[in-house]
C-alpha positions as CSV (number, residue, x, y, z in Angstrom):
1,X,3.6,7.4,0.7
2,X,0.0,5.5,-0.3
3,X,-2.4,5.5,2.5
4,X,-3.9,2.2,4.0
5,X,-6.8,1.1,5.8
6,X,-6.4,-0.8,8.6
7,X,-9.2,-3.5,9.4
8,X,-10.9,-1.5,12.3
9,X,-11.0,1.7,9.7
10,X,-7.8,3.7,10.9
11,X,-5.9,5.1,7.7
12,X,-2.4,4.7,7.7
13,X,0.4,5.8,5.3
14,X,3.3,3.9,4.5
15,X,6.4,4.1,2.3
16,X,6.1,1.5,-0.4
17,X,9.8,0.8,-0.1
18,X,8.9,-0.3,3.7
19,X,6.9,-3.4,1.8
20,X,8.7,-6.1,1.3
21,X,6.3,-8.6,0.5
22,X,2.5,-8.5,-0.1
23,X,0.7,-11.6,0.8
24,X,-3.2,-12.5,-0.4
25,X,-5.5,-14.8,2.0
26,X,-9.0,-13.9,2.8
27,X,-7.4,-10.4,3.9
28,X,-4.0,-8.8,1.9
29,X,-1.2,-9.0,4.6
30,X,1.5,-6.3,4.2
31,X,5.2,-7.8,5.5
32,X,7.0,-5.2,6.1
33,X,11.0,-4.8,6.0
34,X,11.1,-4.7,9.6
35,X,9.4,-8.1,10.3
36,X,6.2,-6.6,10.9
37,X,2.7,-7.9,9.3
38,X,-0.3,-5.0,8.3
39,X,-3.3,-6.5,7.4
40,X,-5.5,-3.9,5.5
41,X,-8.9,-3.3,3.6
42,X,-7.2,-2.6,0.1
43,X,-6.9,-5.5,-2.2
44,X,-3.2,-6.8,-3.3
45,X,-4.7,-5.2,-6.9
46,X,-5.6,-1.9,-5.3
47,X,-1.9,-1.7,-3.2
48,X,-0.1,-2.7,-6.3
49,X,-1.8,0.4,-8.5
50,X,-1.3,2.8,-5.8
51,X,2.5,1.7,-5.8
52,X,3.0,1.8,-9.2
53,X,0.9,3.7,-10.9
54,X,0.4,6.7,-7.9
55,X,3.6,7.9,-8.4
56,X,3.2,8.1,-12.6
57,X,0.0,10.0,-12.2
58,X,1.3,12.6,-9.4
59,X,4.1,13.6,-11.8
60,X,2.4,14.2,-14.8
61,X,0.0,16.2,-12.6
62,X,3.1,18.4,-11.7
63,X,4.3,18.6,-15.3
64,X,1.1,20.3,-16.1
């Protein structure tokens, strides 16, 4: 799960394999595979990393 910040500061965590689309306007708008929309703080850079490079860096941190 990555954690999120929603626009009035709550964190949230989500499943990245809930995220079926990631939108960028003045804010980065989440659409989730629901139907849903989560705008949040994080930049579509920052969610991208914490999808796919999160996961990389938690195992290797195991492995050791």
């Amino acid at each position: 799960m990555i954690p999120l910040t929603s626009l009035n500061g709550n964190k949230k965590y989500l499943r990245p394999s809930h995220i079926l689309e990631i939108r960028k306007t003045p804010d980065t708008v989440l659409v989730l595979c629901n139907g849903n929309c989560m705008i949040v703080k994080e930049t579509v850079e920052e969610v991208l990393d914490m999808i796919f490079v999160t996961p990389s860096c938690m195992a290797a941190e195991v492995l050791h």
